[in-house]
Backbone as XML, in Angstrom:
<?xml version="1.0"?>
<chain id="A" units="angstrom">
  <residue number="1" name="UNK">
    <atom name="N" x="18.869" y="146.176" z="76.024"/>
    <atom name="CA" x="20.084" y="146.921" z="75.738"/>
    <atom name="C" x="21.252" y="145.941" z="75.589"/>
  </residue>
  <residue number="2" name="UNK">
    <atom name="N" x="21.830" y="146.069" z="74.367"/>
    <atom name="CA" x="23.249" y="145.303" z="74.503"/>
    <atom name="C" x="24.572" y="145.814" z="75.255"/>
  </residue>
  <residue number="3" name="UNK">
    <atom name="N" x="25.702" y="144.659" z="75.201"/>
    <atom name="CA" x="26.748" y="144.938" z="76.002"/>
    <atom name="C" x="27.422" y="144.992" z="75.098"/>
  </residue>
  <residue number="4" name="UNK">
    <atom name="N" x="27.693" y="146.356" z="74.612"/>
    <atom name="CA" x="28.769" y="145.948" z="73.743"/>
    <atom name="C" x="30.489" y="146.411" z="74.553"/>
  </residue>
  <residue number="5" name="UNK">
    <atom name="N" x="31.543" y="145.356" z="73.612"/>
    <atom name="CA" x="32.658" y="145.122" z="74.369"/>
    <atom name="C" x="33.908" y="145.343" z="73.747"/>
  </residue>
  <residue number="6" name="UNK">
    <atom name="N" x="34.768" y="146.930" z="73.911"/>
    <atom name="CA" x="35.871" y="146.692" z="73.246"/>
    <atom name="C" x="36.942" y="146.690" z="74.322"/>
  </residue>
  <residue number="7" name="UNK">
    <atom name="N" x="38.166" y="145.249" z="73.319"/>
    <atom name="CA" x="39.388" y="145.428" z="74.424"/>
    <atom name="C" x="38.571" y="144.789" z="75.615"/>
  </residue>
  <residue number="8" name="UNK">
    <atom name="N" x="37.985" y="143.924" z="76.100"/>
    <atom name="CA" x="37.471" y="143.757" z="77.339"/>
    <atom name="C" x="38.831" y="143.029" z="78.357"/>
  </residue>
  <residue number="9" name="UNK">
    <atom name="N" x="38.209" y="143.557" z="79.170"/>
    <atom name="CA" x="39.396" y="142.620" z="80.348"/>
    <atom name="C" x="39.894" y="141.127" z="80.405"/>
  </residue>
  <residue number="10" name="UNK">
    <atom name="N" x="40.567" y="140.873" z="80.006"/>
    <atom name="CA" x="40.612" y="139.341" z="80.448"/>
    <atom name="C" x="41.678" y="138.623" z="81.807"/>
  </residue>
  <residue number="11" name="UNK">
    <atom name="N" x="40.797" y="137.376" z="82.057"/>
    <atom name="CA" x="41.578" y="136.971" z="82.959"/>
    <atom name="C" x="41.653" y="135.645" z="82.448"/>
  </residue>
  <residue number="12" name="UNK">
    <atom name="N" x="42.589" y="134.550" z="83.528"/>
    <atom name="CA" x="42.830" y="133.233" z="83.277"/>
    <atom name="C" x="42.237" y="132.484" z="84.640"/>
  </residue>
  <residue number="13" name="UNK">
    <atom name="N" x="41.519" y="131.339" z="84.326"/>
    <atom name="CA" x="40.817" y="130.902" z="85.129"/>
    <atom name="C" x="40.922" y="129.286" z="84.734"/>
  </residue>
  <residue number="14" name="UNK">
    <atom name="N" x="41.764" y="128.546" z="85.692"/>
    <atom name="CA" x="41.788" y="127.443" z="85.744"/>
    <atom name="C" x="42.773" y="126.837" z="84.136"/>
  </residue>
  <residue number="15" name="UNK">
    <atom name="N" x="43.369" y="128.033" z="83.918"/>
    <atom name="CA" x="44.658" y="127.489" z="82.683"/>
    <atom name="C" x="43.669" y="128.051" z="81.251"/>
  </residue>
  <residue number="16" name="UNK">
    <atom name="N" x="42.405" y="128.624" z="81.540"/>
    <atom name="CA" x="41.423" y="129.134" z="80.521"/>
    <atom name="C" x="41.126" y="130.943" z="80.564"/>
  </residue>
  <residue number="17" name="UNK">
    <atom name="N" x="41.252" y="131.401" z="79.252"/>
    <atom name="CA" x="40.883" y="132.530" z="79.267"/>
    <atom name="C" x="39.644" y="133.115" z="79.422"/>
  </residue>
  <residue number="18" name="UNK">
    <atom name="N" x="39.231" y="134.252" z="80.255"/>
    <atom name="CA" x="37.672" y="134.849" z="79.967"/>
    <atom name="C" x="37.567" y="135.810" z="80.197"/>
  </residue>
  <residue number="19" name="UNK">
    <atom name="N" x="37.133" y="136.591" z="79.417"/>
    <atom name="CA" x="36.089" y="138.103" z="79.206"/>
    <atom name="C" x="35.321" y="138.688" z="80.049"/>
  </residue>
  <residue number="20" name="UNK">
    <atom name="N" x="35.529" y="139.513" z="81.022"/>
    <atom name="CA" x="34.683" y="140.667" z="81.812"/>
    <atom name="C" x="33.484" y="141.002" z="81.017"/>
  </residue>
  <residue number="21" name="UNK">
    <atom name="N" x="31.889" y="140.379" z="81.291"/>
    <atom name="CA" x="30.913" y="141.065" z="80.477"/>
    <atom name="C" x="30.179" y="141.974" z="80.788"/>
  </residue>
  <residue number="22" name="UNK">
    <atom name="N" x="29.705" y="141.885" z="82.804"/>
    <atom name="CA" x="28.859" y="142.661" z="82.978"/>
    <atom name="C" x="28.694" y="142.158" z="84.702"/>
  </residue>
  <residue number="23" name="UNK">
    <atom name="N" x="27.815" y="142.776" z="85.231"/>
    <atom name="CA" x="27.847" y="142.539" z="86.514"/>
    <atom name="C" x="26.441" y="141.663" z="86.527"/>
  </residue>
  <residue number="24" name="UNK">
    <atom name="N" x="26.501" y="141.204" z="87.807"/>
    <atom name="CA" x="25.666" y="140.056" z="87.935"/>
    <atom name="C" x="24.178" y="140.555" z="87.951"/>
  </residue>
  <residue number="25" name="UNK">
    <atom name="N" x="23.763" y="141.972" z="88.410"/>
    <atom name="CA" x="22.972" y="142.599" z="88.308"/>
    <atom name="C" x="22.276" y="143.400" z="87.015"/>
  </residue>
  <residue number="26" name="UNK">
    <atom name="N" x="22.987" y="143.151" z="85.855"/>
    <atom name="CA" x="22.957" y="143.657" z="84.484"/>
    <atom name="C" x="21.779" y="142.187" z="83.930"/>
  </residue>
  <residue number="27" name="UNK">
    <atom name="N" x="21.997" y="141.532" z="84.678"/>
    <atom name="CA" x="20.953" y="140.273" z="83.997"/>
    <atom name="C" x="20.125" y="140.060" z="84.404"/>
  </residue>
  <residue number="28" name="UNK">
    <atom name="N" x="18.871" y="139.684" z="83.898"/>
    <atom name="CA" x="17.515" y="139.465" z="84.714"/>
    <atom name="C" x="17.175" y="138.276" z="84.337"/>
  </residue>
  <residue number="29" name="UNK">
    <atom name="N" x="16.717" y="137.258" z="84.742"/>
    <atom name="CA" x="16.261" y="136.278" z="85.115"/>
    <atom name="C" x="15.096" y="135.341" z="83.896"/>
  </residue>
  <residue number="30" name="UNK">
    <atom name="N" x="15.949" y="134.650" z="83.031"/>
    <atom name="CA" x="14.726" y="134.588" z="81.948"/>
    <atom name="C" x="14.687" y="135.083" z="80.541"/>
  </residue>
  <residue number="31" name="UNK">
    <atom name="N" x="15.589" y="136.307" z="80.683"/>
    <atom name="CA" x="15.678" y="137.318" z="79.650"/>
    <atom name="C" x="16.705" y="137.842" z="78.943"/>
  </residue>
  <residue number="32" name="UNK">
    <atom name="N" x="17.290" y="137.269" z="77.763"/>
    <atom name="CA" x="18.427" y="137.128" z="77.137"/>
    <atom name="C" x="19.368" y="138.817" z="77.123"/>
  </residue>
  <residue number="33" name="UNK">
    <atom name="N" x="20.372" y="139.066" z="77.141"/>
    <atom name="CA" x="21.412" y="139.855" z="76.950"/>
    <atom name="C" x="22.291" y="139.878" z="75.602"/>
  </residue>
  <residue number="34" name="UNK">
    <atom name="N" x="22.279" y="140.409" z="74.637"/>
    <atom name="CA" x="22.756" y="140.281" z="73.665"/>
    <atom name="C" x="24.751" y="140.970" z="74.095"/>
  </residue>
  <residue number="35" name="UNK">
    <atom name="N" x="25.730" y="140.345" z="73.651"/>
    <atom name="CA" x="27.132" y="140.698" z="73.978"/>
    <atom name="C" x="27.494" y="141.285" z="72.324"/>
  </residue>
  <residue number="36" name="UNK">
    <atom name="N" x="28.043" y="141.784" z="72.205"/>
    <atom name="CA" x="28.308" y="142.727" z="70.567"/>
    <atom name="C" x="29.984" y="142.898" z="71.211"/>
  </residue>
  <residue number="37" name="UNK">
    <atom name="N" x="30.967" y="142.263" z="70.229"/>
    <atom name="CA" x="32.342" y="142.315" z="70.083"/>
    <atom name="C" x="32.480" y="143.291" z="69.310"/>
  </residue>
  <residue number="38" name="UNK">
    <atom name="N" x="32.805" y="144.426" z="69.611"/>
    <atom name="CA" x="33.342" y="145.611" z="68.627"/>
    <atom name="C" x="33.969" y="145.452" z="68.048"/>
  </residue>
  <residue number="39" name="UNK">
    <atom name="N" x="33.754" y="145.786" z="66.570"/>
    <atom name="CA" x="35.247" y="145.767" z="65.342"/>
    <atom name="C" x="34.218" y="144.299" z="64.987"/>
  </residue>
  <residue number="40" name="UNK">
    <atom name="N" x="33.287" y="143.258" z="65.135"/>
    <atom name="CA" x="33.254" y="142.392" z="64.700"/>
    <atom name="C" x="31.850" y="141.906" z="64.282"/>
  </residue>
  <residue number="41" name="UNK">
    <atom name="N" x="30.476" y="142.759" z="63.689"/>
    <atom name="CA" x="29.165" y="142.604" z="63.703"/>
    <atom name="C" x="29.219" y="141.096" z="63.973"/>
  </residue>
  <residue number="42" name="UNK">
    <atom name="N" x="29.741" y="140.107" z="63.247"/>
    <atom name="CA" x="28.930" y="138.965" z="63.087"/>
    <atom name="C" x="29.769" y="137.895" z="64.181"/>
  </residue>
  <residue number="43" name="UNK">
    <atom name="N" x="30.022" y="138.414" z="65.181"/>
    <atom name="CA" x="30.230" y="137.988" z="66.460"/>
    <atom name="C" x="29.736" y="138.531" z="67.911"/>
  </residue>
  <residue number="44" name="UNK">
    <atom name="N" x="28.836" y="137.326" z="68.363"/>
    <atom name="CA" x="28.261" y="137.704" z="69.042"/>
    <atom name="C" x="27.678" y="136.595" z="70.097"/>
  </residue>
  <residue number="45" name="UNK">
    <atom name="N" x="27.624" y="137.116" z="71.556"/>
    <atom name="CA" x="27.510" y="135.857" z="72.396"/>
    <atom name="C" x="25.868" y="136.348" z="72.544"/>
  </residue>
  <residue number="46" name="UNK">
    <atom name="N" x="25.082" y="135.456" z="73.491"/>
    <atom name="CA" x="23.707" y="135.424" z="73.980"/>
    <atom name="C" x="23.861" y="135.027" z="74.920"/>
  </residue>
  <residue number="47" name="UNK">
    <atom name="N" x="23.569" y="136.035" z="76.563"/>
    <atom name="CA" x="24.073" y="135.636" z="77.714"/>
    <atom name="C" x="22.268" y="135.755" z="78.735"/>
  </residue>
  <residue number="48" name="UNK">
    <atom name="N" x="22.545" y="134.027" z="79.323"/>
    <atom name="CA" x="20.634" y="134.629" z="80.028"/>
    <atom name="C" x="21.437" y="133.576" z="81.577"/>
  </residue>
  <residue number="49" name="UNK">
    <atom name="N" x="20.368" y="134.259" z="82.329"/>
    <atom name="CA" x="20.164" y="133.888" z="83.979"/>
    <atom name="C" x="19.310" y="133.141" z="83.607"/>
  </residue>
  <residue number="50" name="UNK">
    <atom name="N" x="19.207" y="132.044" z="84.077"/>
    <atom name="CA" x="17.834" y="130.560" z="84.573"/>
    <atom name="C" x="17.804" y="130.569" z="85.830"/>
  </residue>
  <residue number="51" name="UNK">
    <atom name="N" x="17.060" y="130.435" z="86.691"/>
    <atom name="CA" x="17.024" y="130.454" z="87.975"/>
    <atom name="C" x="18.259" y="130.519" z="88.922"/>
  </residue>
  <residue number="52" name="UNK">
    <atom name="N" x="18.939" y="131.831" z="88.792"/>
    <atom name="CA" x="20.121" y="131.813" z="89.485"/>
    <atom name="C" x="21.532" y="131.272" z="88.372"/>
  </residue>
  <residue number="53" name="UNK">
    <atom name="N" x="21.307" y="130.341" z="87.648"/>
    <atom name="CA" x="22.644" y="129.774" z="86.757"/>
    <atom name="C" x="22.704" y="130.637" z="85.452"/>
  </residue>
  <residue number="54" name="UNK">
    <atom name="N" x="23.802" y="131.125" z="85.326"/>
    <atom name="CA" x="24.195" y="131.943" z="84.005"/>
    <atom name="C" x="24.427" y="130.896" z="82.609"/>
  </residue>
  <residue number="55" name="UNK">
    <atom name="N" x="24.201" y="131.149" z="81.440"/>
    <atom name="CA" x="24.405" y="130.375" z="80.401"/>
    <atom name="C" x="24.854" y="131.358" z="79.115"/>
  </residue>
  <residue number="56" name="UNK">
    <atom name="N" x="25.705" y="130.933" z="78.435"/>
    <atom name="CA" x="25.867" y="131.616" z="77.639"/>
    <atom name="C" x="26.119" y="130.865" z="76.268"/>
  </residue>
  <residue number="57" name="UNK">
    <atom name="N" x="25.806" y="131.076" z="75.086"/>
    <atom name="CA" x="26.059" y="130.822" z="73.448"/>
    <atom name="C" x="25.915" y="131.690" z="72.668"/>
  </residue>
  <residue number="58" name="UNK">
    <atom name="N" x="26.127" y="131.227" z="71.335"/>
    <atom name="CA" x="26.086" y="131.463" z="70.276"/>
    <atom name="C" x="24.999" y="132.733" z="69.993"/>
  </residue>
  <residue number="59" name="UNK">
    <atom name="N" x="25.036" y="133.951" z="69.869"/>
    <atom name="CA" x="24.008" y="135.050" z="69.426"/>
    <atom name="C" x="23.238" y="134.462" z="68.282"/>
  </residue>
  <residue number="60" name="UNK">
    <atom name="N" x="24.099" y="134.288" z="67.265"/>
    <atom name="CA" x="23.723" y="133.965" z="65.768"/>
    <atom name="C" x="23.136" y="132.504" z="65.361"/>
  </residue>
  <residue number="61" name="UNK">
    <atom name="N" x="21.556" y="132.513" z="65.198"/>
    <atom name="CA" x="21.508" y="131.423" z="65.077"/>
    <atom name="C" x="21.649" y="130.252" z="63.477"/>
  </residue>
  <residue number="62" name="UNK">
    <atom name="N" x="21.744" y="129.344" z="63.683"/>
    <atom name="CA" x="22.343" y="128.650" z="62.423"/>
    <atom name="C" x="21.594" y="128.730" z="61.663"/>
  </residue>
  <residue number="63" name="UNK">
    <atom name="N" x="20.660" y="128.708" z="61.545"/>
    <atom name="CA" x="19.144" y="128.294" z="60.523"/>
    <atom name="C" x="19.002" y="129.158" z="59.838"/>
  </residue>
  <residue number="64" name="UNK">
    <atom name="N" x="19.059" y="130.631" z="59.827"/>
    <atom name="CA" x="18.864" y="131.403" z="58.742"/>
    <atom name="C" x="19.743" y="132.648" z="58.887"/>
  </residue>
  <residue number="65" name="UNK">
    <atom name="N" x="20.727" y="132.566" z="59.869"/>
    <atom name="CA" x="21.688" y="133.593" z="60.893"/>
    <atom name="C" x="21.416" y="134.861" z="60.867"/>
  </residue>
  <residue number="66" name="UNK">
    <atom name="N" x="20.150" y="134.437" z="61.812"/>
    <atom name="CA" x="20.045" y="135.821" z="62.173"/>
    <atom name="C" x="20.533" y="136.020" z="63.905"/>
  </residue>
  <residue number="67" name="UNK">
    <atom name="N" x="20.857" y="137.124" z="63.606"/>
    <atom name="CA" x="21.156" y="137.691" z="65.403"/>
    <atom name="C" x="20.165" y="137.871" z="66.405"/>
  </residue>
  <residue number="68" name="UNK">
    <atom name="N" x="19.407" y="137.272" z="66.528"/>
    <atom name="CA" x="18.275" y="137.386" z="67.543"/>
    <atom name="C" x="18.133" y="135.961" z="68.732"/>
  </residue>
  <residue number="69" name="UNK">
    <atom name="N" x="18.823" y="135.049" z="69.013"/>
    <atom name="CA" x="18.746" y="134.112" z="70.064"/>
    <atom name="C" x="18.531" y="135.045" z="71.476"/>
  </residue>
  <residue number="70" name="UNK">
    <atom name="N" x="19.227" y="135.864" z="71.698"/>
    <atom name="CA" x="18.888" y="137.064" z="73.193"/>
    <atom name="C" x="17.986" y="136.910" z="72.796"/>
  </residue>
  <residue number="71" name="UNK">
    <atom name="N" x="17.165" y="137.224" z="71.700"/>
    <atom name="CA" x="15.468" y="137.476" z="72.512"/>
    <atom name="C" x="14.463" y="136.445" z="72.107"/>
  </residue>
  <residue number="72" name="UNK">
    <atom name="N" x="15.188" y="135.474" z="72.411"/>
    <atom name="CA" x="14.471" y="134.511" z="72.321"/>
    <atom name="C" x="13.510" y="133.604" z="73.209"/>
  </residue>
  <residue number="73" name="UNK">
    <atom name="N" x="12.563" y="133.295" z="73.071"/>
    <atom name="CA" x="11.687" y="132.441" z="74.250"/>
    <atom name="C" x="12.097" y="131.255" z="75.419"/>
  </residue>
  <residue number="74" name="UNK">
    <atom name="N" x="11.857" y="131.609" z="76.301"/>
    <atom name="CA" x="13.066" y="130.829" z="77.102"/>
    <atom name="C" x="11.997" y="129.826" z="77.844"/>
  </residue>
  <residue number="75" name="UNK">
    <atom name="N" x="12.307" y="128.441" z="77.901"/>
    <atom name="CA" x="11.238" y="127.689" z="78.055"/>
    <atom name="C" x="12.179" y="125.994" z="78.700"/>
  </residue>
  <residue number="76" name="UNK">
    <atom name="N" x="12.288" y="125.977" z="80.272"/>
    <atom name="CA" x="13.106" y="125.268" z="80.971"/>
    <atom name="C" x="14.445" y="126.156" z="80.493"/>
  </residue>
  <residue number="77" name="UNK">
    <atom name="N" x="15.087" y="125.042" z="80.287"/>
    <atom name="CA" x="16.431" y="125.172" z="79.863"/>
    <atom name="C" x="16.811" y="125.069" z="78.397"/>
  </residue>
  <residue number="78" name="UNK">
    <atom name="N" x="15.963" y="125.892" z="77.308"/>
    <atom name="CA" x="16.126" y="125.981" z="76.080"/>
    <atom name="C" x="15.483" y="127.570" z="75.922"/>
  </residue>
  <residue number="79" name="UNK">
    <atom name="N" x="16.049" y="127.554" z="74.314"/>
    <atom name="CA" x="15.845" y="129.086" z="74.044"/>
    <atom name="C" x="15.099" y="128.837" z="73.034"/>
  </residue>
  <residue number="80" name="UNK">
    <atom name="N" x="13.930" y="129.600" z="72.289"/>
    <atom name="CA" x="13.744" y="129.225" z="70.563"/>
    <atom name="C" x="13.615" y="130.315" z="70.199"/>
  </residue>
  <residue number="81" name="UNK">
    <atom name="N" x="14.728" y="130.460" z="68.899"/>
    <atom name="CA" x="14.941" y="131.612" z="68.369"/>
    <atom name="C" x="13.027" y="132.205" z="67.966"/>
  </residue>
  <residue number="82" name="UNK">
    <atom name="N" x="13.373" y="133.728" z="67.745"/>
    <atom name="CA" x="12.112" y="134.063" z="67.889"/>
    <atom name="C" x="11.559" y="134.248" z="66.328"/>
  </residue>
  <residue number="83" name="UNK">
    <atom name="N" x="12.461" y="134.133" z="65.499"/>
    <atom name="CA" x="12.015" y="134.454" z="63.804"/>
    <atom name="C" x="11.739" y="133.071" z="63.152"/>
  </residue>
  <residue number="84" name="UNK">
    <atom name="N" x="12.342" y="131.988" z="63.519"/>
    <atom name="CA" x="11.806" y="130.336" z="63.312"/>
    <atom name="C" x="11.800" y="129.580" z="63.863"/>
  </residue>
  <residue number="85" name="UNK">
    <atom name="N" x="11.584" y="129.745" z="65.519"/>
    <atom name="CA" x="11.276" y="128.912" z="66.269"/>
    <atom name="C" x="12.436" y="127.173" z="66.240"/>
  </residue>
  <residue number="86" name="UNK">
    <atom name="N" x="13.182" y="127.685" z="65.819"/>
    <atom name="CA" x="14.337" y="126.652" z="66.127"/>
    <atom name="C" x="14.582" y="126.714" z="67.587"/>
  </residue>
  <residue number="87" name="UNK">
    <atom name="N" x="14.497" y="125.579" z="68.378"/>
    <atom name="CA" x="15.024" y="125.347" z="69.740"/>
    <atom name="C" x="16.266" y="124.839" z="70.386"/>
  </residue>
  <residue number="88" name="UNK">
    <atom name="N" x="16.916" y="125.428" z="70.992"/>
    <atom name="CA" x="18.269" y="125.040" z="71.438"/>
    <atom name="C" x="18.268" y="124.974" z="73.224"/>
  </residue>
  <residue number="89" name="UNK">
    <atom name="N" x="19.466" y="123.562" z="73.319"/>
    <atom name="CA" x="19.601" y="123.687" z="75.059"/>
    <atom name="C" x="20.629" y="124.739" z="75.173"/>
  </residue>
  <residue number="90" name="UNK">
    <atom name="N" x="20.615" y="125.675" z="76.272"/>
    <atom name="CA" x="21.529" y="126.487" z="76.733"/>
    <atom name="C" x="22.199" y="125.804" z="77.634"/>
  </residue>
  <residue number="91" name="UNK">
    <atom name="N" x="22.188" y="124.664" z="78.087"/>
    <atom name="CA" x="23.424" y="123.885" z="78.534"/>
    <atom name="C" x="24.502" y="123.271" z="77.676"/>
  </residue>
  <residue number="92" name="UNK">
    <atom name="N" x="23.604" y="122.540" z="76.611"/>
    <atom name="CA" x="24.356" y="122.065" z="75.616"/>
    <atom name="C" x="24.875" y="122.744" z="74.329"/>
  </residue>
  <residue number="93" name="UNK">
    <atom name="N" x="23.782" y="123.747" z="73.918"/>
    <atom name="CA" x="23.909" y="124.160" z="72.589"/>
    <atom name="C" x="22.950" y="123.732" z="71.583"/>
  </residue>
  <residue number="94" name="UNK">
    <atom name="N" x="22.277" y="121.803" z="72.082"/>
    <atom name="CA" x="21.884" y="121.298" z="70.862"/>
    <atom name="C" x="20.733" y="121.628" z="70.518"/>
  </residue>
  <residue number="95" name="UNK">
    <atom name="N" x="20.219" y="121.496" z="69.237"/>
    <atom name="CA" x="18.884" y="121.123" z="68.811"/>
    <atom name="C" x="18.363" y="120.672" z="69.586"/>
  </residue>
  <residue number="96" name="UNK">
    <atom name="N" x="17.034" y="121.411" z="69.986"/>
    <atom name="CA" x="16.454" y="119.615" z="70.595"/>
    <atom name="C" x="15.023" y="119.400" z="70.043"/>
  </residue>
  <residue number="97" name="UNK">
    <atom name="N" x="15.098" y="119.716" z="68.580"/>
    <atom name="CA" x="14.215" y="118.588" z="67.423"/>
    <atom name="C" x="14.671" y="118.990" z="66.325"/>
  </residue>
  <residue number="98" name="UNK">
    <atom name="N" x="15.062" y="117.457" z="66.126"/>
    <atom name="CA" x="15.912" y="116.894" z="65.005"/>
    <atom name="C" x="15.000" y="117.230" z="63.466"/>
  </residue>
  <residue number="99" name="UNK">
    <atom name="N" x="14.066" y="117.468" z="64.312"/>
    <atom name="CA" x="12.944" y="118.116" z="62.595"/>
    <atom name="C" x="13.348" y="119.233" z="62.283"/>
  </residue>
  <residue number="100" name="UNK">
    <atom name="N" x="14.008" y="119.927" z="62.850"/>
    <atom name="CA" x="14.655" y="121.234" z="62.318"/>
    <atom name="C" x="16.148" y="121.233" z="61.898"/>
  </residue>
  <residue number="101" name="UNK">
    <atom name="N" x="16.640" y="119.762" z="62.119"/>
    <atom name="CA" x="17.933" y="119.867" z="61.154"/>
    <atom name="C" x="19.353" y="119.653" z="62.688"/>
  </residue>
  <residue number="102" name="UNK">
    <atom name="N" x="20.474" y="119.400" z="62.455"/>
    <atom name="CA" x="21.354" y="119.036" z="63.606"/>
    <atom name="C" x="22.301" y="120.225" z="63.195"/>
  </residue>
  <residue number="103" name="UNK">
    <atom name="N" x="21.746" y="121.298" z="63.392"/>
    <atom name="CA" x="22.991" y="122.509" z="63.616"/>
    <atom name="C" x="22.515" y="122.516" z="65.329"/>
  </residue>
  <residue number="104" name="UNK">
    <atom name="N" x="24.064" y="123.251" z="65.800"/>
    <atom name="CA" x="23.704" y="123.637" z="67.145"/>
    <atom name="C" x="24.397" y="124.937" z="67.456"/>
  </residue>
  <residue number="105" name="UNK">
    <atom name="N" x="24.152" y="125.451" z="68.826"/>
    <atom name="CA" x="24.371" y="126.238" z="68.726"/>
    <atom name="C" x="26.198" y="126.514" z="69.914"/>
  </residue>
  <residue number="106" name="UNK">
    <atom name="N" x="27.234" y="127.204" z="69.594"/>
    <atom name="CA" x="28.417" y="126.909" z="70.740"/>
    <atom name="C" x="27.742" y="127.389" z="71.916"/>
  </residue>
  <residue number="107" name="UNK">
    <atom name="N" x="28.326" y="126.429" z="72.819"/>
    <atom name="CA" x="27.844" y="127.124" z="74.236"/>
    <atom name="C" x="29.466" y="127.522" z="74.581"/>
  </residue>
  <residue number="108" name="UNK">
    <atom name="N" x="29.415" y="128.209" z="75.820"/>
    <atom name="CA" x="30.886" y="129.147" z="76.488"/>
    <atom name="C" x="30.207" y="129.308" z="78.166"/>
  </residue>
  <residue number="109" name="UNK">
    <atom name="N" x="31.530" y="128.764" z="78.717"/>
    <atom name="CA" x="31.420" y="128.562" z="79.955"/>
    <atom name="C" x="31.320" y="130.237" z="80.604"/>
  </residue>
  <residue number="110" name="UNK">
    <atom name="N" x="30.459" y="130.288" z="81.758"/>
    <atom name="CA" x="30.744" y="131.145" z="82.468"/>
    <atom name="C" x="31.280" y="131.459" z="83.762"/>
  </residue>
  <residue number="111" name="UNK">
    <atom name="N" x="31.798" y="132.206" z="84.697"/>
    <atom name="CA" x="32.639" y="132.392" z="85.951"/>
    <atom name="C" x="31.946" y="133.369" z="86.438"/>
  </residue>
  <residue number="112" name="UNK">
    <atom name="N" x="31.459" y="133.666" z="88.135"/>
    <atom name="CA" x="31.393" y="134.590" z="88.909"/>
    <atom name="C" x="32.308" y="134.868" z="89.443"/>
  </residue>
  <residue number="113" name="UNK">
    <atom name="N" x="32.712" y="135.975" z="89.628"/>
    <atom name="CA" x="33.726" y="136.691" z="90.561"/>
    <atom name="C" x="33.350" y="137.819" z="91.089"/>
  </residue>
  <residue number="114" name="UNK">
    <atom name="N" x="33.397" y="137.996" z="92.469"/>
    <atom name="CA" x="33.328" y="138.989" z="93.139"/>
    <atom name="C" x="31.788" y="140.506" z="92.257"/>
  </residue>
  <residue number="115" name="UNK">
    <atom name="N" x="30.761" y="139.329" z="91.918"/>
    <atom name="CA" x="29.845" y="140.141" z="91.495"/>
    <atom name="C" x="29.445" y="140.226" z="90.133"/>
  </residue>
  <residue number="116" name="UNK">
    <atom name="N" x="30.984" y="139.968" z="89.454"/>
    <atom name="CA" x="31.128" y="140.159" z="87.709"/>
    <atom name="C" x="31.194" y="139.099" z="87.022"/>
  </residue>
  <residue number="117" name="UNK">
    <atom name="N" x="30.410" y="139.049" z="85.956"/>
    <atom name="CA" x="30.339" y="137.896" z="84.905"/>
    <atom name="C" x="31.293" y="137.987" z="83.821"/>
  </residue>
  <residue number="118" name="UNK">
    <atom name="N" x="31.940" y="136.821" z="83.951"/>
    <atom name="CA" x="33.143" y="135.994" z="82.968"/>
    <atom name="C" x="32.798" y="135.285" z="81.726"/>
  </residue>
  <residue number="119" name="UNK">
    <atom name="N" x="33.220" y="135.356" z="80.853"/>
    <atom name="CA" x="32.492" y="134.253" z="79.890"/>
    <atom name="C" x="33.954" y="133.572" z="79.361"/>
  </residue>
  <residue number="120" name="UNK">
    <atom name="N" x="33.923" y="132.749" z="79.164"/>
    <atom name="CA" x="35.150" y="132.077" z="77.989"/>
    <atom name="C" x="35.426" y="132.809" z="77.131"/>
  </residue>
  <residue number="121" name="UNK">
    <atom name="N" x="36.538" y="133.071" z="76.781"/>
    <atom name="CA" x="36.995" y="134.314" z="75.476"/>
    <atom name="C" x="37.021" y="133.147" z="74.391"/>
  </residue>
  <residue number="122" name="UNK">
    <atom name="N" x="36.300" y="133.589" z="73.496"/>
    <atom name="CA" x="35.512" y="133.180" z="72.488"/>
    <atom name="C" x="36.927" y="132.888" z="71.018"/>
  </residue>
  <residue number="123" name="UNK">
    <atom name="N" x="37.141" y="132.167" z="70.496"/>
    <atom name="CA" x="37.767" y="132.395" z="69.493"/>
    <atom name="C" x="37.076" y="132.674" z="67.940"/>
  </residue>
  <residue number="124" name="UNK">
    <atom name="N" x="37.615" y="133.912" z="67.479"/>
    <atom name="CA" x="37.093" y="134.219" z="66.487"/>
    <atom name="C" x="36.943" y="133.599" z="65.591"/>
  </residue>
  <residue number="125" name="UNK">
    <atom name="N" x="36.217" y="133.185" z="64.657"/>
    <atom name="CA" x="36.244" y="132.552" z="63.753"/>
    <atom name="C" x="35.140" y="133.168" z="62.375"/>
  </residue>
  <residue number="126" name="UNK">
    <atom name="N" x="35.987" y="133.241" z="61.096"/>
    <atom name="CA" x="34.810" y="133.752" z="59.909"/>
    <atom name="C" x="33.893" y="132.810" z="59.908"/>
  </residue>
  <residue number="127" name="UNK">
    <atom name="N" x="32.005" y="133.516" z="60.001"/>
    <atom name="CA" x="31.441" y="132.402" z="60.075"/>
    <atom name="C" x="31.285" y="131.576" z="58.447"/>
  </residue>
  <residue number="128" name="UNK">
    <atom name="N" x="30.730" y="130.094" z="58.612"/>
    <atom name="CA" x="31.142" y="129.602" z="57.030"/>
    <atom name="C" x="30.446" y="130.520" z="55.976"/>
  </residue>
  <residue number="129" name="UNK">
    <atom name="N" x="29.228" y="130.928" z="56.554"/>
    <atom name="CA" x="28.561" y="131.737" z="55.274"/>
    <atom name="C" x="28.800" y="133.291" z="55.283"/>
  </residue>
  <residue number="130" name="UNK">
    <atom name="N" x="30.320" y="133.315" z="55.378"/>
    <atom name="CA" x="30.934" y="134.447" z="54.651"/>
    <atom name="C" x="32.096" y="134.111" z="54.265"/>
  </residue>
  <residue number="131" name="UNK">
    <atom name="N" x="32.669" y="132.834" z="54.165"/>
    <atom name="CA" x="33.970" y="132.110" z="53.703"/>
    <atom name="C" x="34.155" y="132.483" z="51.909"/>
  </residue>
</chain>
């Protein structure tokens, strides 16, 4: 099930803005969360639990942009999208084989508070392949 988010709450955290997504219990362990910005299809975060640590990036992946990184195979600390197996770190964002080309994916910090998950408020941006 996605989260989708209009108007979400924001707060400031350490001179940085971030987004109210969901409670800490909305995530399971392993298993991606798709975030859907209302008013904006082709924005979209991918939020997963790794053993206790939250990570969050880019929904859309670069390689053929499709929206499917949430359900993607989660394997250590990387994701691979599930339609071409492109692999990304969810710490970093990057590729991690250069045989598939040096796109990566944004990563966005996350915050616990009192139960609820924060993400970095994301700045919008048209992606290039709709410029």
């Amino acid at each position: 099930m996605d989260i989708e988010l209009n108007q979400p709450k924001t707060i400031n955290i350490g001179g940085e803005s971030f987004v109210e997504v969901c409670r800490v219990d909305d995530i399971i362990d392993k298993k991606g969360r798709r975030i859907q910005f209302i008013g904006d299809d082709d924005f979209q975060l991918a939020l997963f639990k790794i053993d206790g640590i939250y990570y969050c990036v880019d929904n859309i992946c670069p390689h053929r942009h499709a929206d499917r990184i949430h359900e993607g195979i989660i394997k250590d600390l990387t994701v691979m999208c599930p339609l071409h197996g492109w692999t990304y770190s969810l710490d970093t964002g990057q590729n991690v084989d250069i045989r598939q080309g040096i796109k990566n994916l944004k990563t966005y910090k996350v915050e616990i508070i009192e139960n609820m998950i924060y993400v970095e408020k994301p700045s919008f941006q048209i992606p290039i392949w709709r410029r």
